[in-house]
VEXDREN-2710 file (C-alpha; in Angstrom, 1 decimal):
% VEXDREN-2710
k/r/px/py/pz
1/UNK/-20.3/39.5/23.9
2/UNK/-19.5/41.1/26.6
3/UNK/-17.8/44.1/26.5
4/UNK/-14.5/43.2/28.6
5/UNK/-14.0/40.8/26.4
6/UNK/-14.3/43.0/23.0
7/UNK/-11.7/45.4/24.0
8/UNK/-9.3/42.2/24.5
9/UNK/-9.5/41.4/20.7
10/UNK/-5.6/41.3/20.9
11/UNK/-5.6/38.0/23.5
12/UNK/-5.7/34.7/21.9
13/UNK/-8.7/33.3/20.4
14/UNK/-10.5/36.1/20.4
15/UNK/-12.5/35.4/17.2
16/UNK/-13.5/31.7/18.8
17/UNK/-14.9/33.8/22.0
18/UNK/-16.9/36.2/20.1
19/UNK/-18.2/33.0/17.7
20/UNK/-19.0/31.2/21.1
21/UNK/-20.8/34.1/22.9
22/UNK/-22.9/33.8/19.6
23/UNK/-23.4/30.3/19.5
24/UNK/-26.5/28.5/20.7
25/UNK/-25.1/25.2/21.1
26/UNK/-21.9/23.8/21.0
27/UNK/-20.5/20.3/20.6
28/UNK/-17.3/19.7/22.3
29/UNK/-14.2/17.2/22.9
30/UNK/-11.6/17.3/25.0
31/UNK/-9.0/16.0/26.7
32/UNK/-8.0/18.5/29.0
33/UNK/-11.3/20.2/31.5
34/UNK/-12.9/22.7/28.9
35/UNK/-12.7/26.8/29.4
36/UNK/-16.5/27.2/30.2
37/UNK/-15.8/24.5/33.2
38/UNK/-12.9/25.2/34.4
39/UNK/-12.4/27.4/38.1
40/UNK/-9.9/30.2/38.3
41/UNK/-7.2/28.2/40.0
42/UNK/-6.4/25.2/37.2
43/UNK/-7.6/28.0/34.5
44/UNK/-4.1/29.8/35.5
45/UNK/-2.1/26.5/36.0
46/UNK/-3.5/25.1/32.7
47/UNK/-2.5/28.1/30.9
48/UNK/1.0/28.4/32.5
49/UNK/1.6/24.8/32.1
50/UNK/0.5/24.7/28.3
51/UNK/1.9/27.8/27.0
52/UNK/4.5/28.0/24.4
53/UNK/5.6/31.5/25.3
54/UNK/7.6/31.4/28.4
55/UNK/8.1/34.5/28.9
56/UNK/4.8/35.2/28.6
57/UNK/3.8/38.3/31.7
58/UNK/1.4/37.6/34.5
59/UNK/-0.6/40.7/33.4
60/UNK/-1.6/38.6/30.3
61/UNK/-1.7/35.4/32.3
62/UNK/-4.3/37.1/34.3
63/UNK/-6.0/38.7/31.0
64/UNK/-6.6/35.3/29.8
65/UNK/-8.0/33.8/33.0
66/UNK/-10.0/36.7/33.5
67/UNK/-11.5/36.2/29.8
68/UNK/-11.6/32.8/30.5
69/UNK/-13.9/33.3/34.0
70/UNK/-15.6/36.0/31.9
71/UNK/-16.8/33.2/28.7
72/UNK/-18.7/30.7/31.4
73/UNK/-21.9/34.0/31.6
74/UNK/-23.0/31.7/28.3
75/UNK/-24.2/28.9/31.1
76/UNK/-26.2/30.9/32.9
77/UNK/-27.4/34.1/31.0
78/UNK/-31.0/34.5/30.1
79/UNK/-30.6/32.3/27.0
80/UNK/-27.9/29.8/28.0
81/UNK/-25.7/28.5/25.8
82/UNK/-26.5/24.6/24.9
83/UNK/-23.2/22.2/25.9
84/UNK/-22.7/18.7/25.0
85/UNK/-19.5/18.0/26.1
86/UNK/-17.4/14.6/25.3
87/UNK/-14.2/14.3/27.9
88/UNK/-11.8/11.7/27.5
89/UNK/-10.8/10.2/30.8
90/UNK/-7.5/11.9/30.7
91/UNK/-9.3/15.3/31.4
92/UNK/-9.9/13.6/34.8
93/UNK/-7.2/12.3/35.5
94/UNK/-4.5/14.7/34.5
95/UNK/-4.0/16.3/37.8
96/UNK/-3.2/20.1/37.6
97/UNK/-2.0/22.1/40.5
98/UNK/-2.1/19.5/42.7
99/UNK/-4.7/17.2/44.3
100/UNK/-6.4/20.0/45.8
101/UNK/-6.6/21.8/43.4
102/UNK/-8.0/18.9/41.0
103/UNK/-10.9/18.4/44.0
104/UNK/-11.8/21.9/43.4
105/UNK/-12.3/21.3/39.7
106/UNK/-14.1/17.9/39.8
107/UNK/-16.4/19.5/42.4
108/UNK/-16.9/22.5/39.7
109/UNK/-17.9/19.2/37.2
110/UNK/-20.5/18.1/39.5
111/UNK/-21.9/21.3/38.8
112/UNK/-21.8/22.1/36.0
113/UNK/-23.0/19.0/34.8
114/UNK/-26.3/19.6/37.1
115/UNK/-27.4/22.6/34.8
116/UNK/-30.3/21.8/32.7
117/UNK/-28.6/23.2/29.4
118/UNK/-24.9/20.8/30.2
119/UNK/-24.6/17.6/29.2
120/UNK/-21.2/16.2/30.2
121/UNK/-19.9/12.8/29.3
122/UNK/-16.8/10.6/29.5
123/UNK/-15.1/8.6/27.2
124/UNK/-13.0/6.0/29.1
125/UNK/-9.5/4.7/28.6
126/UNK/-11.0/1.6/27.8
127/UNK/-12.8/2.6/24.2
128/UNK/-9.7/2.3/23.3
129/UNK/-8.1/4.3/20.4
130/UNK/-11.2/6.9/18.9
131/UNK/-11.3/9.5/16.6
132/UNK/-10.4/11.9/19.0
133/UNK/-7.2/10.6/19.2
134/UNK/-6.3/12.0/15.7
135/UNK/-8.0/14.6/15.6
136/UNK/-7.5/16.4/18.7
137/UNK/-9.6/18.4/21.0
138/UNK/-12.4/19.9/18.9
139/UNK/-15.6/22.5/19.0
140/UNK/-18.8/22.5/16.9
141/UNK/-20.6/25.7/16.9
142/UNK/-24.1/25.7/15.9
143/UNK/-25.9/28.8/15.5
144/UNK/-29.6/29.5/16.5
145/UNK/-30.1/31.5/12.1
146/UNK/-30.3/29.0/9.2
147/UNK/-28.1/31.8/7.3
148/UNK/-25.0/31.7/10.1
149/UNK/-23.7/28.4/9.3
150/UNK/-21.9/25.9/11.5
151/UNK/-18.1/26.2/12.2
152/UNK/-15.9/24.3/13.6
153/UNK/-12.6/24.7/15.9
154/UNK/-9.5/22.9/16.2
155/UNK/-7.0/22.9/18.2
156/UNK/-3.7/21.7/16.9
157/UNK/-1.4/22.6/14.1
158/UNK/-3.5/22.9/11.3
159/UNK/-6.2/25.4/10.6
160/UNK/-8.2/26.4/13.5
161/UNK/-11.1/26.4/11.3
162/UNK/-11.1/23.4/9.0
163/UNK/-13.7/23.5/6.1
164/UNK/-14.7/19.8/6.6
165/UNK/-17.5/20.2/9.4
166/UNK/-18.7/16.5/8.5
167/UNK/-15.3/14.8/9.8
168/UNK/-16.0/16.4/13.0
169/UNK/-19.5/15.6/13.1
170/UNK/-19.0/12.3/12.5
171/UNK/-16.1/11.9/15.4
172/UNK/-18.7/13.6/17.8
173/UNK/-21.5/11.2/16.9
174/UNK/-18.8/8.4/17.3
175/UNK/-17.6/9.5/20.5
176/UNK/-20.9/9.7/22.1
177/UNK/-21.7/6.5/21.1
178/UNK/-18.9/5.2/23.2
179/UNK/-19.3/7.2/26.5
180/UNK/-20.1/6.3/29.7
181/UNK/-24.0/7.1/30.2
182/UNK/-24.4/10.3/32.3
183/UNK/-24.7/8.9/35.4
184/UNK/-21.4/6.7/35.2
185/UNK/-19.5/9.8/34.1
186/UNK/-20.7/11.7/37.3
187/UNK/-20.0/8.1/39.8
188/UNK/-16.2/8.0/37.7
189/UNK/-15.9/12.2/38.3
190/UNK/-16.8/11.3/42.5
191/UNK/-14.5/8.2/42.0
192/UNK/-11.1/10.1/40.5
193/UNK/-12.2/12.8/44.0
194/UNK/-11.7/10.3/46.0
195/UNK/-8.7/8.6/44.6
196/UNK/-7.0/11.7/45.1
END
């Protein structure tokens, strides 16, 4: 982890960014473009639009995006971190910032989802109701030492880190099974660009 990131042990979710930069794969759904994906630009509109503090400063505004822009080294670093990524269509669709803004971010998908150690998938509107939907965005961190054991993170209402990994593994198996292949995700991705 790196250091920038330890002294900020005070900014929000600082024990899921330490877990994550120690992580060698991670499962992941979500309905809104993940942190590791996300550009500088709808990182700071996402965080002022979904923050329950609102009078929250720009100097930790900035702190978080900063973090934020700091997390994605795990895609790239000598031992990248592994990403399977689930994204309801919503993620898409939502548009943040505006529609040049969104281009921006969609572009950053294509991307991303080129990297040998992403895979990045779509669940559409029409699968319909999905576990997801109950359960809310979610993480699976899996760790590379038999003795560090999976965790999970949730966010929502309840505990962050629920004891019941199997729920969550099951909803992730589930919601792969009802993706769009790879390729449709990335011709939906150019699609939503263009529509915008």
């Amino acid at each position: 982890m790196s250091s920038d990131i330890r002294r900020r042990s005070d900014i929000p979710h600082s024990t899921y960014v330490g877990l994550e930069a120690e992580a060698g794969s991670i499962l992941t759904y979500e309905n809104v473009i993940p942190g590791l994906f996300q550009t500088r630009r709808y990182a700071e509109k996402i965080n002022v639009g979904t923050s329950l503090t609102l009078a929250e400063s720009e100097e930790v505004q900035e702190q978080r995006a900063d973090v934020r822009m700091q997390r994605q080294q795990v895609l790239t670093g000598a031992s990248p971190l592994e990403v399977r990524a689930v994204l309801d269509e919503s993620a898409l669709r939502r548009v943040v910032g505006g529609a040049d803004l969104m281009r921006e971010q969609l572009e950053r998908l294509l991307e991303v989802a080129e990297l040998p150690n992403v895979i990045l998938q779509v669940i559409p509107f029409t699968s319909g109701a999905h576990p997801g939907t109950r359960l809310g965005p979610f993480v699976i961190l899996r760790f590379e030492h038999q003795e560090d054991p999976d965790v999970v993170y949730a966010e929502g209402p309840g505990d962050p880190y629920p004891a019941d990994i199997q729920q969550y593994e099951v909803a992730f198996d589930y919601l792969r099974a009802h993706c769009l292949s790879i390729q449709q995700t990335l011709s939906l991705i150019r699609n939503v660009m263009d529509e915008l």
